[in-house]
MIDOSE-1310 file (N, C-alpha, C; in nm, 2 decimals, decimal comma, always signed):
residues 83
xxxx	+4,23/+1,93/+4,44/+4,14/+1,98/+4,33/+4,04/+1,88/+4,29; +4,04/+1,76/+4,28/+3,96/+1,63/+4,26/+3,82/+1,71/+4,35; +3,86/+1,71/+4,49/+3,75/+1,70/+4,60/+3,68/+1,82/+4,57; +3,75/+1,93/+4,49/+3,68/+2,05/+4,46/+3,61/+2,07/+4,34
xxxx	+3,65/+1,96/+4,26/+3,55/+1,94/+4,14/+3,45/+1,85/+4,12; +3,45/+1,78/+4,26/+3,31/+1,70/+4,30/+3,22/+1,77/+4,37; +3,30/+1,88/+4,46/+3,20/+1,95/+4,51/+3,15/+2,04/+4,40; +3,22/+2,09/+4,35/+3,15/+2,19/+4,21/+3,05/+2,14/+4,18
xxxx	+3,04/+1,98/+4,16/+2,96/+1,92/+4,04/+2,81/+1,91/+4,14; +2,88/+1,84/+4,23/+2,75/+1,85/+4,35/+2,62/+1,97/+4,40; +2,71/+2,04/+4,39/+2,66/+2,21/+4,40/+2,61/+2,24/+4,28; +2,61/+2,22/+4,20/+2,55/+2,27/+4,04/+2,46/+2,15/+4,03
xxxx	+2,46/+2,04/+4,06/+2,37/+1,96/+4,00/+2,25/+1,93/+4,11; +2,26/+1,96/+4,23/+2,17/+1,99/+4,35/+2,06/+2,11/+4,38; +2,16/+2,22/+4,36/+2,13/+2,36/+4,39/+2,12/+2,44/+4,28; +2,14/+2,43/+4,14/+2,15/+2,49/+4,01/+1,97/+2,54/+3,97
xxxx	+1,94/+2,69/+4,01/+1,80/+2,68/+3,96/+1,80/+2,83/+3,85; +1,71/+2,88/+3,78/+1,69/+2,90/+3,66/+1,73/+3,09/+3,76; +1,79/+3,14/+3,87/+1,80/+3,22/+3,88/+1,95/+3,24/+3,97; +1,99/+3,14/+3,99/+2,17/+3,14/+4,07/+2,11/+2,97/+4,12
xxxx	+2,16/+3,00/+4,27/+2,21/+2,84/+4,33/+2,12/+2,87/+4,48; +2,00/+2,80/+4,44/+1,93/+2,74/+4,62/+1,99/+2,71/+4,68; +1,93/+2,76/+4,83/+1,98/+2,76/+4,93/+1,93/+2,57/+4,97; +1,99/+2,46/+5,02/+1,92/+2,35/+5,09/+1,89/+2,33/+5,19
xxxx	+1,73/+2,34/+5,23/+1,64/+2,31/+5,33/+1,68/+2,20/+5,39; +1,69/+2,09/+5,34/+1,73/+1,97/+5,41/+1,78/+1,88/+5,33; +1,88/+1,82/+5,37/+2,02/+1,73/+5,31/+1,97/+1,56/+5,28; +1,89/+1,55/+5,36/+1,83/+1,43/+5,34/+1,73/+1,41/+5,25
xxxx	+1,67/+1,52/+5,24/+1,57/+1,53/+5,09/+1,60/+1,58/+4,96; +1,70/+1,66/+5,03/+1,76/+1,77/+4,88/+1,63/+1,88/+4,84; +1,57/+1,92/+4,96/+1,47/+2,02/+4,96/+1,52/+2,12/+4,92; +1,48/+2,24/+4,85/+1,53/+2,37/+4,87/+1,45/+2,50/+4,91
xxxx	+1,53/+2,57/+4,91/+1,46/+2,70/+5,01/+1,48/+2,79/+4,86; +1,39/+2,86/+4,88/+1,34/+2,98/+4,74/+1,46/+3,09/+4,76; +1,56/+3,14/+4,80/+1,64/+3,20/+4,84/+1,87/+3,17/+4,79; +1,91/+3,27/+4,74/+2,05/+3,23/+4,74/+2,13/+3,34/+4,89
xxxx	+2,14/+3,27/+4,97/+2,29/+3,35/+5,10/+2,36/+3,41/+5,03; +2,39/+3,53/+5,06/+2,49/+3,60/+5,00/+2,66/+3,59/+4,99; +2,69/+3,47/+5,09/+2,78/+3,36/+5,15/+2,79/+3,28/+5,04; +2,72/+3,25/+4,93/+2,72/+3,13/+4,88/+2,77/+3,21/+4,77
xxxx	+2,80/+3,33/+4,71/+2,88/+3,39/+4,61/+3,01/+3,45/+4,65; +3,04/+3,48/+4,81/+3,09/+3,58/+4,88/+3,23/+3,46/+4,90; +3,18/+3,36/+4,95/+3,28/+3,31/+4,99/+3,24/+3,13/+4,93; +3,19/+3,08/+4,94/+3,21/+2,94/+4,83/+3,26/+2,94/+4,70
xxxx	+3,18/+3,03/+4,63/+3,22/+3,02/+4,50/+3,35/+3,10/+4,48; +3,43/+3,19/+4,53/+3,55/+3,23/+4,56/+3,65/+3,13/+4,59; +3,63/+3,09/+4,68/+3,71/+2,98/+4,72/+3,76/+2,81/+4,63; +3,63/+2,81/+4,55/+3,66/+2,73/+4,44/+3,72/+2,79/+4,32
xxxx	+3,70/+2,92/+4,31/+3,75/+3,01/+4,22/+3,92/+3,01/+4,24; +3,96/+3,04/+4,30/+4,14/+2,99/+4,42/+4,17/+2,82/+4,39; +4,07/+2,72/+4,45/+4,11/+2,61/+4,37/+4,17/+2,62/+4,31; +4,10/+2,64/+4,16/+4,12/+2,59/+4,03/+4,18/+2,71/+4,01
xxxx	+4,20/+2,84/+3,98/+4,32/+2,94/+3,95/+4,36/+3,03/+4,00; +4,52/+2,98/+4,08/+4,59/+3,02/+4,13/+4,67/+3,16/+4,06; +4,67/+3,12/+3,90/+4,77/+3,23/+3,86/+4,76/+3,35/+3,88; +4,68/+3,39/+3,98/+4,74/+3,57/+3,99/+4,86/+3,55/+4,11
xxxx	+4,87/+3,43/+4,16/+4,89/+3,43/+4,31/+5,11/+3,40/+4,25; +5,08/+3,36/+4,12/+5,25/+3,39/+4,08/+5,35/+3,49/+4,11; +5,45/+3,46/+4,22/+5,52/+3,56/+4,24/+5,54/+3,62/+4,40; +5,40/+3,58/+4,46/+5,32/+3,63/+4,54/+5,32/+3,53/+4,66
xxxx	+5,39/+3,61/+4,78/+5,39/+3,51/+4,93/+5,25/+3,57/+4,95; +5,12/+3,51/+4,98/+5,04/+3,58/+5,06/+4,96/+3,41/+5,13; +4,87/+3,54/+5,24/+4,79/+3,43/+5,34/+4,63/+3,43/+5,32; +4,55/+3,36/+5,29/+4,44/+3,37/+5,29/+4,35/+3,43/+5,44
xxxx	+4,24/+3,53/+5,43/+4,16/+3,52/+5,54/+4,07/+3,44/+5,55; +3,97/+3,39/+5,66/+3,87/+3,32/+5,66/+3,80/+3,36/+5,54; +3,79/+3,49/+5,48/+3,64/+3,51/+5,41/+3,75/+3,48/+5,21; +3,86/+3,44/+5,26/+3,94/+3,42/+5,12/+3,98/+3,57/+5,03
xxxx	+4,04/+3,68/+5,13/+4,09/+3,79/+5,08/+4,26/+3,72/+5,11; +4,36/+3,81/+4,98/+4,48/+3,75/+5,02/+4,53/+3,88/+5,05; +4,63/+3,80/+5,18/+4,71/+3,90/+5,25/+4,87/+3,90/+5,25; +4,93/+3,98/+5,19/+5,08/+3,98/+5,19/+5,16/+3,91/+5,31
xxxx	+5,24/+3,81/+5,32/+5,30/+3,82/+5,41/+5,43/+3,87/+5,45; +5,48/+3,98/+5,51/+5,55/+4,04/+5,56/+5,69/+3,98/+5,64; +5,82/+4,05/+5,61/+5,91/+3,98/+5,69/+5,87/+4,02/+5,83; +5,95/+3,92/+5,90/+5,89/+4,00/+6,04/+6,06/+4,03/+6,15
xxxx	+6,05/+4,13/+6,20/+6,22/+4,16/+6,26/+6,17/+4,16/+6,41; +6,24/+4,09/+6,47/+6,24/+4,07/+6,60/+6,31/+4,22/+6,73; +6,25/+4,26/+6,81/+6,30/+4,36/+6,83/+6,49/+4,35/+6,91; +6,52/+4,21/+6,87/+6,66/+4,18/+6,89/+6,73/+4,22/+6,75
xxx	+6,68/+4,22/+6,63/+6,71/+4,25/+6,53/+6,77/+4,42/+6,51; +6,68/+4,47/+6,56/+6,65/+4,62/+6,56/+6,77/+4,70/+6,65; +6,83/+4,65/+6,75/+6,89/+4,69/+6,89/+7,05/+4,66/+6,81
């Protein structure tokens, strides 16, 4: 969580403009591009969102997807089980 509230801070204090979060043109200047990816609400800010609050996840076996939807995980029966 440390490494996720540096990145927060980094992301808001780099990219933070008077309409969401610029996109960065280049890393070595901290240029920005006039534009927010729809990636950058879809799945960054979700993801830090899961960081820091877990509690719906109380109770709950699940597996993240790449895009950070949670997925139940299932027992699984072997078809030696079944026979």
């Amino acid at each position: 969580r440390t490494v996720g509230a540096r990145l927060h801070a980094d992301i808001t204090r780099h990219t933070r403009v008077p309409g969401g979060h610029a996109s960065v043109r280049d890393v070595s200047t901290k240029a920005l591009e006039d534009h927010q990816h729809s990636f950058f609400l879809a799945e960054t800010c979700k993801y830090l969102y899961l960081l820091f609050d877990d509690s719906f996840m109380d109770g709950r076996n699940v597996v993240f997807t790449t895009e950070g939807h949670p997925l139940p995980v299932l027992a699984w029966e072997s078809r030696e089980d079944t026979e």
